[in-house]
VMD Tcl script that draws the C-alpha trace (Angstrom):
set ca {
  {-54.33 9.63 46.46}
  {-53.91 10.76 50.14}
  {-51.87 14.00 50.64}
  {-48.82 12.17 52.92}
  {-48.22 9.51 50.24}
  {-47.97 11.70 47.62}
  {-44.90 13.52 49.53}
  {-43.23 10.48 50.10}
  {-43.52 9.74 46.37}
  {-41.86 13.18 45.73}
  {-39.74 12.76 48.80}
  {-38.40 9.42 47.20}
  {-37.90 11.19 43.55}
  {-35.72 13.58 45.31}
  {-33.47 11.24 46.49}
  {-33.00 9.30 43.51}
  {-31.85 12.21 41.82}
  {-29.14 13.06 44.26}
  {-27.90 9.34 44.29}
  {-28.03 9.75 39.91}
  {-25.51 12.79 40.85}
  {-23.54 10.59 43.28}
  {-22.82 8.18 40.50}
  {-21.34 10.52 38.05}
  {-19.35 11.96 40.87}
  {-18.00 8.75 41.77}
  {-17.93 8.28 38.14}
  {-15.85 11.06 37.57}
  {-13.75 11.03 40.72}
  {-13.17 6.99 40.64}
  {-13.08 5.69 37.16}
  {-11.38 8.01 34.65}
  {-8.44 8.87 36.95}
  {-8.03 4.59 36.47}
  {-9.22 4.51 32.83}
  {-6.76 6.85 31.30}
  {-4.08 5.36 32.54}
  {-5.10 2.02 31.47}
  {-6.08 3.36 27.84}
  {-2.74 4.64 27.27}
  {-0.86 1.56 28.45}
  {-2.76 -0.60 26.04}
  {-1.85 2.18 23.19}
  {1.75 1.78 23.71}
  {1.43 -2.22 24.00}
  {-0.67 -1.91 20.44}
  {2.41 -0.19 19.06}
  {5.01 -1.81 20.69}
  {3.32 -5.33 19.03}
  {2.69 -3.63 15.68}
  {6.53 -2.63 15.52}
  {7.26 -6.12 16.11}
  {4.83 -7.81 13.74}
  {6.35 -4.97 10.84}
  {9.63 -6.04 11.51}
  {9.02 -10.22 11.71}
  {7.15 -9.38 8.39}
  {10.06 -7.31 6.84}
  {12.91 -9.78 7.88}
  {10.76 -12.93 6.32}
  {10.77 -11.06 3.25}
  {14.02 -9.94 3.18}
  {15.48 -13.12 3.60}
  {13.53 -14.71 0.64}
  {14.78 -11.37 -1.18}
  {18.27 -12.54 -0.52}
  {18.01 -16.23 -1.53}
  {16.26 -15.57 -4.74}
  {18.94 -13.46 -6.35}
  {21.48 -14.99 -8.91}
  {24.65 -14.21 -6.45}
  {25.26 -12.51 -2.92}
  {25.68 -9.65 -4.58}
  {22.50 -9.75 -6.20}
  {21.17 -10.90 -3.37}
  {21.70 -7.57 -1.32}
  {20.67 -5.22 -4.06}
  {17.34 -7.23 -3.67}
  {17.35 -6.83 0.13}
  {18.32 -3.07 -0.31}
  {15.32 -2.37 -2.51}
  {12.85 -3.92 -0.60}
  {14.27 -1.77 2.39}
  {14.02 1.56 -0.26}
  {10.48 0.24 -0.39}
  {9.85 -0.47 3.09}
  {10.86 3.34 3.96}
  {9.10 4.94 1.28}
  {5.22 3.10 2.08}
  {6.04 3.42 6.47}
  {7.01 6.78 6.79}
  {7.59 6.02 11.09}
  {10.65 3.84 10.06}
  {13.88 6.17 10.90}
  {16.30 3.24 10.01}
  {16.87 -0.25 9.21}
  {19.83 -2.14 8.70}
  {20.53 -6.36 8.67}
  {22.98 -8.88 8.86}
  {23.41 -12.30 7.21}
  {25.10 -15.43 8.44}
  {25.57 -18.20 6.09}
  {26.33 -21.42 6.19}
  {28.73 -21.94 3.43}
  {30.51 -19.12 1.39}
  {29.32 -17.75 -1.28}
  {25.90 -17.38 0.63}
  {23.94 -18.50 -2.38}
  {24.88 -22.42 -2.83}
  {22.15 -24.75 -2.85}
  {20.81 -26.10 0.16}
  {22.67 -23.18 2.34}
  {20.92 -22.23 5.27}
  {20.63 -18.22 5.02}
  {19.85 -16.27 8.27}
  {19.00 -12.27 8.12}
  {18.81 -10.40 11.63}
  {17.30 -7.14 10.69}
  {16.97 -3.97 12.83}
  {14.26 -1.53 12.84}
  {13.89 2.17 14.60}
  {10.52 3.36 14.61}
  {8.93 6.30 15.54}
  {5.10 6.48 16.92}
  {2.80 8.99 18.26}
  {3.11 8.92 22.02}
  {0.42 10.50 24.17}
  {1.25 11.61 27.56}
  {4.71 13.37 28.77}
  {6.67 14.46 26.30}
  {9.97 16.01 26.53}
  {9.82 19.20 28.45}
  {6.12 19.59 28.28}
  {4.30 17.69 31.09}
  {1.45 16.65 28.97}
  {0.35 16.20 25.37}
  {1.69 14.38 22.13}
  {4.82 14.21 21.12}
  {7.34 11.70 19.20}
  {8.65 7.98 20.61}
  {10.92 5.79 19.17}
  {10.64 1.82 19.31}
  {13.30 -0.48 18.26}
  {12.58 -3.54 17.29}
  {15.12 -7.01 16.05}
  {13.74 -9.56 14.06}
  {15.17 -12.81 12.82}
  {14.66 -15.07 9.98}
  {16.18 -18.13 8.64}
  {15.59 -19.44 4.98}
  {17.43 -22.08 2.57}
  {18.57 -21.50 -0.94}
  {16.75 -23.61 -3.18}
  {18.89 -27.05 -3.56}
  {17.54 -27.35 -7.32}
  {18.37 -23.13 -8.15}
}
mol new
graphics top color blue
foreach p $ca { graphics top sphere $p radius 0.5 }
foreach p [lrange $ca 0 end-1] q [lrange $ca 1 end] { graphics top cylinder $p $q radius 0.2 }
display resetview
């Protein structure tokens, strides 16, 4: 192999390794200042759709907690225990309370429609500012309302 092609071979292995250091640059410089941002956006739209999902879930079962119990009065001691439960397995829940609106009075008469708005406060991990601190983790609270609508069984 003649002497001048041989540099340009080296000549040409030179510059592709300053271009392969020009890319991680631009890498570096470019991409993760947009990537992080973008990351942490879809975190908080993860939680903010897993708060709701919890709750939707919660107030369905609630309301067929209600309308399965002998009386209204039974009826919320079934609602409050499954909210006990709720707390007890989800440890992010900080509170939860509901209301009911009925169509007839008591609540329990077959064939009453039965609907339960329930209210949920969660807390979640939130990456980014916090508080006083410009950066890091810290503590973010979600609320979320939910509502579901059930019937009393007309043959109870």
């Amino acid at each position: 192999m003649p002497r001048s092609s041989l540099n340009d071979s080296l000549d040409h292995i030179e510059v592709l390794n300053e271009e392969r250091g020009s890319a991680i640059a631009e890498f570096v410089l470019v991409a993760l200042p947009l990537l992080l941002p973008a990351t942490l956006f879809f975190i908080a739209m993860n939680q903010s759709a897993k708060v709701n999902m919890s709750t939707a879930l919660m107030a369905r079962q609630a309301v067929t907690a209600f309308i399965s119990g002998d009386d209204d009065l039974h009826g919320h001691a079934r609602v409050q225990v499954l909210i006990n439960e709720y707390k007890r397995l989800d440890p992010s829940i900080v509170a939860i309370n509901y209301q009911l609106s009925c169509q007839t009075n008591p609540c329990i008469t077959p064939g009453a429609a039965v609907a339960l708005t329930l209210r949920v406060q969660f807390q979640t991990l939130d990456v980014g500012q916090s508080g006083n601190m410009p950066s890091g983790t810290g503590r973010r609270s979600y609320r979320s309302e939910q509502r579901a609508v059930s019937f009393v069984d007309k043959w109870g």
